[in-house]
C-alpha positions as a Markdown table, in Angstrom:
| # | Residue | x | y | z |
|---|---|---|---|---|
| 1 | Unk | -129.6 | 108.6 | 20.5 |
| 2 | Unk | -126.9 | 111.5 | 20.7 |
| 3 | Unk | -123.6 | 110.4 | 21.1 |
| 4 | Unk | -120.8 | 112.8 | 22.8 |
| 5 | Unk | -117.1 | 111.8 | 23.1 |
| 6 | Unk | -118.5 | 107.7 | 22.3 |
| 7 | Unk | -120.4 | 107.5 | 25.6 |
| 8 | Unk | -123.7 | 107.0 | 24.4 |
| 9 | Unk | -126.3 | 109.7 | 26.3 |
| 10 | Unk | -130.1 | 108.9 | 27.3 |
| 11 | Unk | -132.8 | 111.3 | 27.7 |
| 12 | Unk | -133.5 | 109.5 | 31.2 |
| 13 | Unk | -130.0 | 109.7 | 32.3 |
| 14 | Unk | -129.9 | 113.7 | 31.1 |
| 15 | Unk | -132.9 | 113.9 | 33.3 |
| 16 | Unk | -131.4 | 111.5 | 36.3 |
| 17 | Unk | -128.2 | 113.9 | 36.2 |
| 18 | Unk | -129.7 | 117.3 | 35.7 |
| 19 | Unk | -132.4 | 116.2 | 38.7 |
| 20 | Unk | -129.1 | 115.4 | 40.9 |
| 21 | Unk | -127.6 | 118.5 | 40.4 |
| 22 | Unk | -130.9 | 120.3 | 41.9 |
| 23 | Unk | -130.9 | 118.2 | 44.3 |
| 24 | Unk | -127.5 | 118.4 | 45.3 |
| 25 | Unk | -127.5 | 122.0 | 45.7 |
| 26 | Unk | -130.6 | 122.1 | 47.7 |
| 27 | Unk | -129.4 | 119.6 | 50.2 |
| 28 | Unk | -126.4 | 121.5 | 50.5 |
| 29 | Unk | -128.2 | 124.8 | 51.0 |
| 30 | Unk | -130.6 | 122.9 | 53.4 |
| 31 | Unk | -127.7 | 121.4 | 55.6 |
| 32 | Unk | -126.1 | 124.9 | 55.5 |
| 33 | Unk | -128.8 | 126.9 | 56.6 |
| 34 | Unk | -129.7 | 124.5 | 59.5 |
| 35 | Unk | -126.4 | 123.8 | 60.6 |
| 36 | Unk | -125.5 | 127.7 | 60.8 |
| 37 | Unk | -129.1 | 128.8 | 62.2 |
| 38 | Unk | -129.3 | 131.1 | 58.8 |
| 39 | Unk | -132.9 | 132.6 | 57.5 |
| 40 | Unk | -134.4 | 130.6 | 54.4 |
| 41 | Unk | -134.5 | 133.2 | 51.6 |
| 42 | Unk | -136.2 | 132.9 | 48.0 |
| 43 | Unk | -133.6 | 132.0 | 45.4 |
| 44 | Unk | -133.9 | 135.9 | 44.2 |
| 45 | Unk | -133.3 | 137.3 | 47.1 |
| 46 | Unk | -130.2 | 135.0 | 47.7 |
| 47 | Unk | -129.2 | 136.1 | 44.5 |
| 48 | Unk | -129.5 | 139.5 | 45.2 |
| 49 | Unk | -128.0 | 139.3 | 48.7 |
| 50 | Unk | -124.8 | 137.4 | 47.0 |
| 51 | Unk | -124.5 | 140.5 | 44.2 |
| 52 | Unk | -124.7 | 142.9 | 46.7 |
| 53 | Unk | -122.5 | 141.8 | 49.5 |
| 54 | Unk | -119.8 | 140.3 | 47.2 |
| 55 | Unk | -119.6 | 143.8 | 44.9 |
| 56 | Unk | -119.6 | 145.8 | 48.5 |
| 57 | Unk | -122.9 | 147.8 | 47.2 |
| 58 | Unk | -124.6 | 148.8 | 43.8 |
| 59 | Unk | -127.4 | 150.5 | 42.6 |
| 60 | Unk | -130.8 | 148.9 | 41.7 |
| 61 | Unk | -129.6 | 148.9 | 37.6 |
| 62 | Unk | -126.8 | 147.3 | 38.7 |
| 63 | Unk | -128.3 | 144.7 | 40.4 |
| 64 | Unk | -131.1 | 144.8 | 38.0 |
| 65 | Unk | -128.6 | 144.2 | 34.8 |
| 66 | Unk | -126.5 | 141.5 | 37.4 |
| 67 | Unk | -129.4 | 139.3 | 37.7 |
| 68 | Unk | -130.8 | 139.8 | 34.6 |
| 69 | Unk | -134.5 | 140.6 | 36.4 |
| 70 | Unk | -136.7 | 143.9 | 35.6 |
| 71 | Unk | -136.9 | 147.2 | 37.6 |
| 72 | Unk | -140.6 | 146.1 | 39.1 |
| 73 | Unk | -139.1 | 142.8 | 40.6 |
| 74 | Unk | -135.4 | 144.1 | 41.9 |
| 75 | Unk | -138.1 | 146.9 | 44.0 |
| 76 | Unk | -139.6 | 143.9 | 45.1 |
| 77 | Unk | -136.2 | 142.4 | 46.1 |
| 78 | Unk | -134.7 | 145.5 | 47.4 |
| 79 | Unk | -137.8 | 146.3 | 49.7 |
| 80 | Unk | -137.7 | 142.8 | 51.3 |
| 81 | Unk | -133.9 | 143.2 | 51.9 |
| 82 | Unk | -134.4 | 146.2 | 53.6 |
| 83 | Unk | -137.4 | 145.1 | 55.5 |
| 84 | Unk | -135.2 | 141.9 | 56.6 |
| 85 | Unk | -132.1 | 144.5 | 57.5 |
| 86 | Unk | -129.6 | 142.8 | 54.8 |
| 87 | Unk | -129.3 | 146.1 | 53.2 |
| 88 | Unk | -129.5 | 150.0 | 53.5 |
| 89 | Unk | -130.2 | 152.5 | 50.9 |
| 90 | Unk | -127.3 | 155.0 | 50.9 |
| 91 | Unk | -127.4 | 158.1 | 48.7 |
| 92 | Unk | -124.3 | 157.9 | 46.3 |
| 93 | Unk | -121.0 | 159.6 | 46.9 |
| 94 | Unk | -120.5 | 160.6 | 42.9 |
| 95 | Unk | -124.4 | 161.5 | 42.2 |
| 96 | Unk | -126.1 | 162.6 | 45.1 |
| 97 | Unk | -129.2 | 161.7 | 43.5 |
| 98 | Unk | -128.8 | 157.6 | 42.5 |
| 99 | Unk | -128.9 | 155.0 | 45.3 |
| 100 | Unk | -126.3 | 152.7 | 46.3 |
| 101 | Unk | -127.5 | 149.6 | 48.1 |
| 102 | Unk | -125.2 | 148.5 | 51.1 |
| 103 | Unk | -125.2 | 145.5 | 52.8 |
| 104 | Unk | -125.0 | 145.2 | 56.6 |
| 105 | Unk | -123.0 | 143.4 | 58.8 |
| 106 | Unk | -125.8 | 141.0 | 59.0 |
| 107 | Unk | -125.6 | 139.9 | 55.5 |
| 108 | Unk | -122.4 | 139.9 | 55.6 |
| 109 | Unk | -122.2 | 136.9 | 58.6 |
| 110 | Unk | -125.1 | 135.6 | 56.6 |
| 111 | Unk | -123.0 | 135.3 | 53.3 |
| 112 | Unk | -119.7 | 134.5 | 54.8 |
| 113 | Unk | -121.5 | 131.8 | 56.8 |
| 114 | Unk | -123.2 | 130.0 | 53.9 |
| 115 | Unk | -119.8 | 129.9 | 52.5 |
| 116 | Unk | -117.8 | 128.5 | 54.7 |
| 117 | Unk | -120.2 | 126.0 | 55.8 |
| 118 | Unk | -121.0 | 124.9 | 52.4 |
| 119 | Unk | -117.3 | 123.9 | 52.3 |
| 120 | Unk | -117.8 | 121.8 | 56.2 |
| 121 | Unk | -121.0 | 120.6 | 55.0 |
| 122 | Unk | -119.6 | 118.9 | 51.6 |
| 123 | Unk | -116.6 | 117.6 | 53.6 |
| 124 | Unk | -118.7 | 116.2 | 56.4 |
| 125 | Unk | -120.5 | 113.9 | 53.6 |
| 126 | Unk | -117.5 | 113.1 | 51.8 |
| 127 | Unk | -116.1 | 111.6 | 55.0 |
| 128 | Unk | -119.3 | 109.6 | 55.3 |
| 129 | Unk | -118.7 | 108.0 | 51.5 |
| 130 | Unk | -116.6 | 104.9 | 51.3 |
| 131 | Unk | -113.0 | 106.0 | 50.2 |
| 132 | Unk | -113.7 | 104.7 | 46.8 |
| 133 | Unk | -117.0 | 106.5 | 46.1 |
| 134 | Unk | -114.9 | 110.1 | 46.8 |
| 135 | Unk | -111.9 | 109.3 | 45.0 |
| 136 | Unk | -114.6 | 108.6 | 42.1 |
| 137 | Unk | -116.4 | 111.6 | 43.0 |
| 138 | Unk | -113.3 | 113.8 | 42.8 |
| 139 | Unk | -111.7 | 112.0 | 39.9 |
| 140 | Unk | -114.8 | 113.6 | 37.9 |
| 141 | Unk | -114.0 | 117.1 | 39.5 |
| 142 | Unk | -111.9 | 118.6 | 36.4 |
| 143 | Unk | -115.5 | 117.1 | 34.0 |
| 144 | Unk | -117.9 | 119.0 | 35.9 |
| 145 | Unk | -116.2 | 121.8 | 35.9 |
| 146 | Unk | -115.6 | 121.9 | 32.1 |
| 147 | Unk | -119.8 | 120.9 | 32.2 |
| 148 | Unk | -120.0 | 124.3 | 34.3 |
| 149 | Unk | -117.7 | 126.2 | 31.7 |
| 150 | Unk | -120.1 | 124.6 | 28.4 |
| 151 | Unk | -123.5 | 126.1 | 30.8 |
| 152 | Unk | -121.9 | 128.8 | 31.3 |
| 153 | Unk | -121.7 | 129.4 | 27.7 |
| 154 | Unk | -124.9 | 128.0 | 26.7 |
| 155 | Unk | -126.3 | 130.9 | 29.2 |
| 156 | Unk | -124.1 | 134.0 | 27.4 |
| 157 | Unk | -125.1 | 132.9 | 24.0 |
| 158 | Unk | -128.7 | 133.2 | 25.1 |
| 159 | Unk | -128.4 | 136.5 | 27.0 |
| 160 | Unk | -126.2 | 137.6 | 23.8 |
| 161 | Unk | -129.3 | 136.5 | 21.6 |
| 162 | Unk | -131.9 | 138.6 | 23.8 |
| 163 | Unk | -130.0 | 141.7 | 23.7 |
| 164 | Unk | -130.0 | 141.6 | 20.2 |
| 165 | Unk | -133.3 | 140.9 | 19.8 |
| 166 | Unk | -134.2 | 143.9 | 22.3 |
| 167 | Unk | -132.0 | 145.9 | 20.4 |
C-alpha cells in the first residue's frame, strides 16, 4: 500500500477522491449554467471559448498549441464558435494574411458570467454546510492547492516528454 507523508493511501480512496473532484466541478458548472441561463457547451469548446476571451483573440496555432488539440479538431471548434456567434474571424493587423479569432460581447457575458457565478454558487453551498464541515473544508484549502501545483506538474512533464518524442 503506498504511503505519502504517513497517511496511508488506498486505491479505493484515490478513486473516491479523484471521482469527487469530477463531480465537484460538474455540479458547479451545472448550478452555474442554470442559475445564469448560460448555453451547455462541450468541454473543448469551453476550453476554447476560455483561451480566446481571456487572451483578447489568437489565431487557430495559438489556440491549437494552447489546448494542446490538432489543426483538424481546433477547425472543428472554431466553426462551431462562429456558428454559435462566440467568435469572429478578423484578418490580422501585423500579417494581413493569418487570422486572429475574436471573441464577442456574447462570449464575453458568457465567460464573465460563469465566473462570477461559480464564486455565488460555491458560497451558496458553503452557507448550506454546518459551520464545522466549512471550516474543515477550507482548513484543507492551502492541500489542494499544493495537489493542483503537483498535477500541474505531472501534466508539463508529460507534454515535455511528447515534445521530445515528436522531436
Amino acid at each position: 500500500m503506498p504511503e505519502t507523508n504517513g497517511s496511508p493511501l488506498t486505491a479505493d480512496a484515490e478513486t473516491e477522491f479523484a471521482e469527487l473532484l469530477r463531480d465537484l466541478w460538474r455540479a458547479v458548472t451545472r448550478a452555474v449554467r442554470s442559475k445564469e441561463h448560460l448555453p451547455t457547451l462541450p468541454k473543448n469548446q469551453a476550453d476554447a471559448l476560455r483561451e480566446i476571451v481571456t487572451s483578447d483573440g489568437m489565431t487557430p496555432t495559438q489556440l491549437s498549441t494552447a489546448l494542446g488539440l490538432s489543426r483538424p479538431t481546433i477547425s472543428e471548434l472554431v466553426q462551431k464558435l462562429e456558428d454559435d456567434q462566440f467568435i469572429v474571424r478578423r484578418a490580422s493587423r501585423i500579417d494581413r494574411r493569418s487570422t486572429v479569432l475574436m471573441p464577442t460581447d456574447r462570449a464575453r457575458h458568457v465567460h464573465l458570467a460563469f465566473r462570477t457565478s461559480r464564486v455565488t454558487v460555491v458560497s451558496e453551498a458553503m452557507r448550506g454546510l454546518s459551520p464545522r464541515d466549512s471550516r474543515r473544508l477550507l482548513a484543507n484549502v492551502p492541500a489542494l492547492s499544493q495537489l493542483l501545483s503537483e498535477l500541474e506538474k505531472i501534466a508539463d512533464r508529460a507534454d515535455m516528454e511528447a515534445k521530445r518524442r515528436m522531436a
